[in-house]
C-alpha positions in Angstrom: -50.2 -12.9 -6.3 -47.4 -13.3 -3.4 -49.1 -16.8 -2.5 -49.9 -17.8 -5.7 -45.7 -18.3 -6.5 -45.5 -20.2 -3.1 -44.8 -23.6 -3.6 -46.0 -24.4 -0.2 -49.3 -23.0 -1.0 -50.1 -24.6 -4.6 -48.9 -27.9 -5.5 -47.2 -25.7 -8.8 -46.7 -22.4 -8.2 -46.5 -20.1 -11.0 -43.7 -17.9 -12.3 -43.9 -13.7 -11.3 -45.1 -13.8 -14.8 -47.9 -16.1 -14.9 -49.4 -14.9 -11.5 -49.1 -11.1 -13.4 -51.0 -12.7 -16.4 -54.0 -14.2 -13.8 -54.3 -10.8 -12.2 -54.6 -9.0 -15.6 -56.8 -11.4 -17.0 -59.0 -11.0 -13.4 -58.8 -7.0 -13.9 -60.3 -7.3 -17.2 -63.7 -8.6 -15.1 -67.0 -6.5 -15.9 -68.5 -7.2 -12.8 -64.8 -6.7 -11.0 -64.7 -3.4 -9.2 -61.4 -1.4 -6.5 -62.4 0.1 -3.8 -60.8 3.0 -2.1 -59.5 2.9 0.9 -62.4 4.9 3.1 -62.1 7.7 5.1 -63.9 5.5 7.8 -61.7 2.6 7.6 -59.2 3.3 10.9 -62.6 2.8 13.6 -62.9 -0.4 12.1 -59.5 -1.5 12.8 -59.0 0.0 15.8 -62.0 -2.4 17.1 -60.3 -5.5 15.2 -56.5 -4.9 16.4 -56.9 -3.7 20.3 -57.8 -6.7 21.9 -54.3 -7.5 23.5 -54.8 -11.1 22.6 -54.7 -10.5 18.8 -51.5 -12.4 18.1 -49.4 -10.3 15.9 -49.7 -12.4 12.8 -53.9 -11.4 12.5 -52.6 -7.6 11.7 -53.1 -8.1 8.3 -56.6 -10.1 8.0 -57.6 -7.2 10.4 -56.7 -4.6 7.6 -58.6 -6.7 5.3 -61.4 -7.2 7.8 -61.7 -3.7 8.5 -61.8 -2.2 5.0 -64.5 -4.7 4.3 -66.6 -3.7 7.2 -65.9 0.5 6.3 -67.1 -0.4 3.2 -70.3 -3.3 4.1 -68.3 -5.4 1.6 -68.2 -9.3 1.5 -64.6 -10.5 2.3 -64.8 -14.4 1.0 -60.9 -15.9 1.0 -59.5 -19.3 1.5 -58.6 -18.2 4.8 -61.0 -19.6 7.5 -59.0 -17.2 10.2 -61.7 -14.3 9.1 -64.4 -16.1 11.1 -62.6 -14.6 14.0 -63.8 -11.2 13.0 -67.6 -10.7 14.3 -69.8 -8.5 12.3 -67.7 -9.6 9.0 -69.9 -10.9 6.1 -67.8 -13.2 5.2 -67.6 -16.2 2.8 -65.4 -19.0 3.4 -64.4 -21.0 0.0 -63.1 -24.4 1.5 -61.0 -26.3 -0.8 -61.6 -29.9 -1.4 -59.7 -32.7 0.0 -58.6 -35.0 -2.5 
């Protein structure tokens, strides 16, 4: 939802209210399930965040990669960065170029 009001990030970025209407509408999924945080989850990032030459701006896809991994999920994003994450099962959607 953040990105999805960026104007940098679409070429219209939607109002607080119309990126709340998307997620709603995405909840109501049947196939659409949350996952817990697991118990196991802190190994995992541990692993992805120690290497001293993680630059500081990774922390987050980390987090993401990590729960993934706790959890043998697929991660697929927009965000080609997650390839840096071995061991991820990981789906890259590449958007494209006009």
């Amino acid at each position: 939802m953040r990105l999805s009001t960026q104007a940098r990030v679409l070429s219209r970025a939607l109002t607080n209210t119309e990126a709340w209407d998307i997620y709603q509408r995405y909840l109501a999924t049947p196939n659409l399930v949350f996952l817990a945080e697991p118990s196991n989850l802190e190994p995992h990032f541990l692993l992805l965040t120690k290497d001293v030459g993680l630059p500081n701006r990774y922390w987050t896809d980390a987090y993401l990669a990590a729960f993934a991994l706790a959890t043998k999920a697929r991660l697929v994003s927009f965000d080609g960065d997650f390839q840096r994450f071995g061991g991820l099962d990981f789906l890259y959607l590449s958007v494209p170029q006009p």
